[in-house]
N, C-alpha and C positions, 0 to 999 in steps of 0.2 A: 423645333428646327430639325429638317431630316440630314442624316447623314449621309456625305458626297459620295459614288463609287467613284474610285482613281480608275483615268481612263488605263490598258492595258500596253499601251506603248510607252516606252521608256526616251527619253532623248539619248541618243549615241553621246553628248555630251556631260551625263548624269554622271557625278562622280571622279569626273576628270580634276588634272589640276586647272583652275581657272585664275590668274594673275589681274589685282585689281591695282591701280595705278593712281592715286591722288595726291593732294598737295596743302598743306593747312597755309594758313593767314590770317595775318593783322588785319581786322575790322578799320584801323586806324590809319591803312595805309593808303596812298594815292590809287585813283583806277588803272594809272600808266603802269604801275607796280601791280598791280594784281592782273592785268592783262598780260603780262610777263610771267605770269605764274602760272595763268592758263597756259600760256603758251607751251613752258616748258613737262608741263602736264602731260599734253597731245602728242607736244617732240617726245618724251620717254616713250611712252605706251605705241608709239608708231613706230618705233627703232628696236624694239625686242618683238616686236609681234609677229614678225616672222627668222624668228631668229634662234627660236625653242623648238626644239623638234624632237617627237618620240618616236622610239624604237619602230613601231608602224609607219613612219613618215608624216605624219598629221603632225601641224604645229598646235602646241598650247596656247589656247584662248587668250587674250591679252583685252583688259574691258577698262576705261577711264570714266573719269569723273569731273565736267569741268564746273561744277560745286565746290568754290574754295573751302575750307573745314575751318572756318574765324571762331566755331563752338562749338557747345553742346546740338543745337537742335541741326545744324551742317554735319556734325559729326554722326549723330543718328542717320540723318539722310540720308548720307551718304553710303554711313553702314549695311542698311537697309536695300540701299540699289546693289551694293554687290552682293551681298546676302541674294537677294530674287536671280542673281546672275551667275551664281557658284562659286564663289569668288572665295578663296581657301587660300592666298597668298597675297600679301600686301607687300607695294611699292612705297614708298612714301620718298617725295622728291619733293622738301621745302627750300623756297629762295630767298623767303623772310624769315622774320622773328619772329613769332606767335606765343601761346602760351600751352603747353605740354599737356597740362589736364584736363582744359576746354577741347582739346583738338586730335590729337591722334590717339592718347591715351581715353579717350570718351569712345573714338573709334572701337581699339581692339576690345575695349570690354565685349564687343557682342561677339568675338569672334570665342574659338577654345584657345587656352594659354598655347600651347605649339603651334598657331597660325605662324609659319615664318613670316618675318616682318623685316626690311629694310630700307635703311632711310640713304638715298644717293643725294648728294648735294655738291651746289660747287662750293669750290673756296672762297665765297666773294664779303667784301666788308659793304658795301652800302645796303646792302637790305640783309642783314647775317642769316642765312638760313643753316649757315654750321654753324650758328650757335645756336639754334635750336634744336639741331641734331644733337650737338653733344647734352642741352639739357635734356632730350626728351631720352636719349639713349640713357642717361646715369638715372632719370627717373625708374627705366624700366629693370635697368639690372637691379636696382636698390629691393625690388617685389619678387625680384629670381627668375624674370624670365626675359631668355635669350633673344638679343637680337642683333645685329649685325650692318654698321657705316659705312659708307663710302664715298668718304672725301677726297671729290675728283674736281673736277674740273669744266667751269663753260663759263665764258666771258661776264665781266660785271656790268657789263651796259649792254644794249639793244631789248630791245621786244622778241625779238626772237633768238635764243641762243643758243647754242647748240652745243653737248655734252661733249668734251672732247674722247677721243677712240679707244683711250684707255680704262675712263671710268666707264664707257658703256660695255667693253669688254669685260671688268669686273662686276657689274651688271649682272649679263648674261652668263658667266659662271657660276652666280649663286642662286639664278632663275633655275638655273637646269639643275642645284642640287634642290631648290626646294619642291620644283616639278616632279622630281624623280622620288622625294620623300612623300608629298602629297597623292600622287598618281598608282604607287604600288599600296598604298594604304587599301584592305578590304578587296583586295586581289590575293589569286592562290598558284599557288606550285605546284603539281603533279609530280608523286615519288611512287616510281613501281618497285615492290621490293620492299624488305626488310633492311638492316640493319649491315652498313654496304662492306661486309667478308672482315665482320668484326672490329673495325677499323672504327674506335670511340670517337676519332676527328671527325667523321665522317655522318654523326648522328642527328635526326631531325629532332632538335629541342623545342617542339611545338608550340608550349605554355609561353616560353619566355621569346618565340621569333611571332608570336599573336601580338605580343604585350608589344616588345620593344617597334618593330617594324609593322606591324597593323597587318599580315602576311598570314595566309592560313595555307599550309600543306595537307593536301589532301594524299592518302597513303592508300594506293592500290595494290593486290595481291598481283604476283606475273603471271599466276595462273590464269585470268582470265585474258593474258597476250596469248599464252600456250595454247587458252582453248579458241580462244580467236584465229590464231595461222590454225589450229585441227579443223576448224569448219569450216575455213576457208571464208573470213567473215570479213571482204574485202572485195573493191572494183575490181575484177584481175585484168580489164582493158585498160583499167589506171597502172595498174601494175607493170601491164607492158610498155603505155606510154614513157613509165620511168626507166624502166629498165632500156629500153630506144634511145631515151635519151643520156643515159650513162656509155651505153654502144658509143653514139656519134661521138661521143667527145672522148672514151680511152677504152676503143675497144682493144687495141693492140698491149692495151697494159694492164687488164682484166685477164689475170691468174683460173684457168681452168679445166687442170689438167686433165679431168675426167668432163667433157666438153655435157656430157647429160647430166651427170648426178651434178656437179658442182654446181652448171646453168640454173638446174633447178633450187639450191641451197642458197645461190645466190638471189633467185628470183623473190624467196622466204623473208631472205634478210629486207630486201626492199618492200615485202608488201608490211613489215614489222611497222617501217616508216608508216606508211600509210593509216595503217591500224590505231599506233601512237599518236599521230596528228592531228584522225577524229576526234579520239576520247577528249586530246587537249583541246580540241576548238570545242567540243559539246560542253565541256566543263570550266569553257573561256578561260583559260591558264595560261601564264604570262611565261613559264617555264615550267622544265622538268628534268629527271633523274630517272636512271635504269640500272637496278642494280648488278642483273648480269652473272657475274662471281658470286659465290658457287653452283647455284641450285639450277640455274638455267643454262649453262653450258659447257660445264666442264666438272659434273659429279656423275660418273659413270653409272652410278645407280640410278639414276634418273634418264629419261629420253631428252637425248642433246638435243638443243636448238639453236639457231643459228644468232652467229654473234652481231652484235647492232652497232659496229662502228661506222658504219654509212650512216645510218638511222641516227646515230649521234652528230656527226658534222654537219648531214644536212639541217639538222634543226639550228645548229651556232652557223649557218648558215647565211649568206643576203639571196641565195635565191633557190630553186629546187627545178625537175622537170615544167614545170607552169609557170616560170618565168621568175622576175625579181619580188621576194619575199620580206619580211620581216623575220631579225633576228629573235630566236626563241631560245634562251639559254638554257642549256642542257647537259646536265653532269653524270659520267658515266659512275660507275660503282656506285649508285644511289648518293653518293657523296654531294650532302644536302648542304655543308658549309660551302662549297666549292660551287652548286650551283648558286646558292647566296651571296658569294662574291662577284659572281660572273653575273647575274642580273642587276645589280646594283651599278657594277660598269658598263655594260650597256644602255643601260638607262642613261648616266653622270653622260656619257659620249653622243648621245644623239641615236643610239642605234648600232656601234658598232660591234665587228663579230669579238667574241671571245677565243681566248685562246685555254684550252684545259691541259696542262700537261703534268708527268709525275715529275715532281721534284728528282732529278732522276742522280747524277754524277756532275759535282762539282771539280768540274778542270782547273788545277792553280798552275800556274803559271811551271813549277817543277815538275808536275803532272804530265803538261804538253810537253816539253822539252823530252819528257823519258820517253814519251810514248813516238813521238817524231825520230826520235837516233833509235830505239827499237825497231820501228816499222821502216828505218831504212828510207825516209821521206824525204826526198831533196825536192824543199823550197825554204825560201827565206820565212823565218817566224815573227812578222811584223805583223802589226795590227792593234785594235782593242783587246782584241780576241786575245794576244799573248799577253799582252803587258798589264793587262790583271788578272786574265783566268774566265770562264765563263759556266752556267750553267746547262746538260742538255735537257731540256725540257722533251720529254718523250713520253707517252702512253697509247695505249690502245684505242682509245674512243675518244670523242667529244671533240676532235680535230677542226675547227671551222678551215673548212675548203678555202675561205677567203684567207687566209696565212701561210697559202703558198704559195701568193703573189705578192707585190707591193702594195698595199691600199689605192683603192680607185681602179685597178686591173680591170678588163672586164672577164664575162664568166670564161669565154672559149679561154683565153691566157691565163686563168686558175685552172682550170681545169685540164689542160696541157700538161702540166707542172705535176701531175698527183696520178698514181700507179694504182694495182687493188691487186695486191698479192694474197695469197691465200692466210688463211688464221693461223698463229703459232698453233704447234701443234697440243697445248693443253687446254686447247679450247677445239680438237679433235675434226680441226679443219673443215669445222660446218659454218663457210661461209669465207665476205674476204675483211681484210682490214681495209686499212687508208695508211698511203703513205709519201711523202714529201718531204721538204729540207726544207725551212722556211727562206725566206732572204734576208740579207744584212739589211740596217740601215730604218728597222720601223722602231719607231720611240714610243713609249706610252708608259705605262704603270702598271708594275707588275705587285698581286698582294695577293694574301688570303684570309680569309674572315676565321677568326677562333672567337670560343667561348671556356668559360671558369665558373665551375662552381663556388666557387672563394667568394669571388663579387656576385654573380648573378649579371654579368655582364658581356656584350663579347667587343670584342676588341678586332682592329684592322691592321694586322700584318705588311706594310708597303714598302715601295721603295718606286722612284724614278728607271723605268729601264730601256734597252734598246736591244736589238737582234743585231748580231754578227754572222759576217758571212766566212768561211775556212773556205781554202783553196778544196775543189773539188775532191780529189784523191784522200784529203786527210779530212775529211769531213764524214766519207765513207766509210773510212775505215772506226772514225770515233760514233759511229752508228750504227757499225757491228759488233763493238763491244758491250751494245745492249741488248736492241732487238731493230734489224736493219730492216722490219716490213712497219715499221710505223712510224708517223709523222714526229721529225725532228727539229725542232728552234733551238739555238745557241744565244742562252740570254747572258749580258751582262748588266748588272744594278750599278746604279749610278753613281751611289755614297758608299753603301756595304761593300766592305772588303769580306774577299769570298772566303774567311776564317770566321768572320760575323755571319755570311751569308747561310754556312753548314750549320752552325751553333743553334738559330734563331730562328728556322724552319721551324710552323707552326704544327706542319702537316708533312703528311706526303708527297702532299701536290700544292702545285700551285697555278697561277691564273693573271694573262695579262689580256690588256687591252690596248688598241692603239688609238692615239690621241686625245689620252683622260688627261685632262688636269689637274694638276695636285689640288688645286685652289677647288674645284668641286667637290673633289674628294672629300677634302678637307670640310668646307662648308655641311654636304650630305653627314659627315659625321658628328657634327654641330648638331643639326637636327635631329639624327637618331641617337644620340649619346653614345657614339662607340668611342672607345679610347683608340687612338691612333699610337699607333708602336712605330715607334722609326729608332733604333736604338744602333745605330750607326755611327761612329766617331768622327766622320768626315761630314757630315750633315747638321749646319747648322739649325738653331734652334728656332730661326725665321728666316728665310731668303725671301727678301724683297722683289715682287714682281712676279713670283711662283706663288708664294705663300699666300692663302688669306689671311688678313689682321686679325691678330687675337682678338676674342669679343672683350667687351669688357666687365661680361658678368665672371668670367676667369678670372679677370686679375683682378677683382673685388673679393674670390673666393680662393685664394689658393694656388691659383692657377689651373690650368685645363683638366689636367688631374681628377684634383682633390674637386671640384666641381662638378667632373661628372659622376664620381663619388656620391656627392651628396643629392644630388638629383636623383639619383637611380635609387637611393636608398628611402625616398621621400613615396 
């Protein structure tokens, strides 16, 4: 027998997550009863299938089975069809009784033990398909491996039933973390730069972000950005197109007080984008990091280069001169946890932009009051903003343009909103920043990803958060007591009191996103075994309706804990 050549084209679908959707059954049951079982089969798989969406805008493949799984030779089948179909996530939605070991456990044998696995069902007693949920789940925690119920809701009689809104939205929150788990699997990160101005938080732990999250970092020297803008190894008709279209939309608020030299330092910074964009499209990279500090623009002994805070927003970006883009997460000072945070939320969200900011001054509540009878501020001190105190999230790069509007803004109205003053001056004014106030009122989750050499584990820093808005005059002023040319959000956390909030900083920085749900979070962290930190005294230890249900390979082992303890150690 001669050996096949593989033809040389790939399917754009190769490798993706793919969601397989089936249903086991009683051999013994009526046809009325298993035509019902079809049914609710084709209802799942046609209510999430467009309902998963990645970062790129492409929804996640969603593929059904209407092969009831009554055994072993169903169960093969079955396996087998989504096996040919990429299928690396399973649904399992029973409405009978069946039997655990003929039927989905004969299943996952073909799949690898981390296939996430979830069994939705309703609550109904005439044909119990939650009680085969809960046997087939205690069979599987009993073997150590995770998987995750959801006992929801759709009527106990009709042929066709329909999931009620809540459990198809608990659904769709653990589709997007297992998407998000399965999808960056064997994908990489682009980090230019070394080791981001000594900053140990901040370091690529390659060996153990291979292992844990399936992610490879690739580590490029800046020198070859340095000898790229020296050759000029760049469209420079692209270059204008971008720089035209940064004119249209704030020429009047492009800082250039040297109208040739700076035109030109600023034209540098944007062809950097450019430069950066390639390498990442050529080396298909799902994100990146620029370290920046010191050796690129602010070590005298070397030839300054201009600084890439354009270059960073536009990529945590939704769109660029060429119109609406994909968010590409991007962490300035090479700060490789920070981008790992921030692609991880982009992903859990569907796409949305990131926000990178330093952990910068936490305002408590005594804080503002001194700082308002100092500066002589007559306005009333009401708000969130006062009566707990808040964080200023401020830094120099990685600003996504989209957080200086409300969510859903379009570009001209971000881009109204955001100024480009010139560089502080220890980055020797080759070039401009970004700068904006964010606005009150966006919610999401604010976190950052750490790791321990203790465990060999890392761990996810969160909290529930929203943005505040300060009366204009005193907002000003609390962002000249940093640095008043760069992008400023006023966060406050939703459970931590801002004495937990200074204490419990993992890092320097931190990282929000808007419209994460804890509940994905929480699931994505399921799958990757990160220990979720929430060490907050005002935050219960489950909130119903937020929370996902603990699995119940946890509370056979210890608790969440001591479980993923013992996993990580295996």
């Amino acid at each position: 027998m001669n050996a096949k050549l593989l033809s040389r084209k790939v399917s754009e679908q190769t490798g993706k997550p793919v969601i397989g959707v089936f249903a086991p059954c009683d051999p013994r049951i009526d046809q009325q009863s298993r035509d019902r079982s079809t049914a609710i089969v084709r209802d799942a798989a046609g209510k999430i299938a467009d309902k998963i969406i990645l970062p790129d805008g492409s929804h996640v493949q969603v593929v059904y089975s209407d092969v009831l799984v009554d055994g072993e030779p169903q169960a093969d089948q079955v396996a087998r069809q989504f096996k040919e179909a990429g299928v690396n996530i399973l649904v399992c939605v029973p409405d009978t009784w069946s039997f655990p070991q003929l039927t989905a456990l004969s299943l996952m044998a073909h799949f690898p033990k981390d296939t996430p696995i979830n069994f939705t069902t309703g609550n109904s007693a005439p044909r119990p398909g939650v009680v085969y949920t809960h046997a087939t789940a205690g069979a599987i925690a009993q073997y150590g491996k995770l998987t995750h119920i959801n006992v929801g809701k759709w009527p106990d009689t009709g042929q066709s039933p329909q999931m009620s809104d809540k459990t198809l939205e608990d659904l769709v929150d653990w589709c997007y973390a297992a998407a998000t788990f399965q999808g960056l699997k064997g994908r990489r990160v682009v980090v230019f730069g070394h080791d981001s101005m000594g900053m140990e938080t901040a370091l690529p732990h390659i060996l153990e972000t291979r292992n844990q999250f399936g992610l490879e970092i690739t580590r490029l020297d800046m020198k070859l950005l340095s000898d790229m803008l020296q050759k000029e190894s760049y469209y420079k008709k692209e270059v204008a197109k971008l720089r035209s279209w940064l004119d249209s939309h704030a020429a009047d608020r492009l800082e250039l007080p040297d109208e040739h030299k700076d035109s030109e330092l600023l034209d540098k910074s944007l062809a950097l984008y450019l430069i950066v964009r390639d390498i990442m499209v050529e080396l298909d990279a799902v994100g990146g990091g620029f370290m920046s500090q010191l050796e690129w623009g602010s070590d005298a002994r070397g030839i300054q280069q201009p600084v890439a805070d354009i270059m960073e927003s536009l990529f945590n970006s939704t769109f660029d001169h060429n119109g609406p883009k994909a968010v590409v997460p991007f962490a300035t000072e090479a700060d490789v946890q920070a981008l790992l945070t921030q692609l991880f939320m982009t992903w859990l969200s569907g796409g949305n932009p990131p926000l990178f900011m330093d952990f910068r001054k936490v305002w408590e509540t005594d804080d503002i009051k001194e700082f308002i009878e100092e500066g002589d501020y007559d306005l009333k001190a009401e708000g969130k903003w006062m009566a707990k105190g808040f964080v200023d999230g401020v830094n120099s790069g990685s600003a996504s343009f989209n957080w200086a509007a409300e969510p859903g803004a379009d570009e001209a109205a971000i881009m109204s909103k955001i100024s480009f003053p010139k560089a502080v001056d220890y980055f020797f004014y080759l070039g401009n920043s970004v700068h904006f106030i964010s606005p009150g009122g966006i919610k999401g989750v604010a976190a950052r990803l750490a790791y321990s050499s203790l465990s060999g584990m890392f761990s996810m820093v969160w909290d529930e958060a929203e943005t505040v808005e300060l009366p204009e005059k005193l907002a000003q002023g609390i962002c000249n007591t940093a640095n008043p040319t760069w992008p400023h959000t006023f966060v406050v956390p939703k459970y931590a009191s801002m004495t937990e909030y200074k204490q419990y900083a993992p890092s320097n920085h931190f990282h929000m996103t808007w419209g994460l749900k804890p509940a994905r979070l929480q699931f994505w962290m399921d799958f990757t075994n990160v220990l979720s930190v929430t060490p907050w005294q005002q935050r219960p230890a489950f909130i119903e309706g937020t929370d996902r249900p603990t699995p119940l390979l946890y509370l056979l082992n210890g608790g969440e804990v001591a479980t993923k303890k013992l996993k990580a150690g295996k």
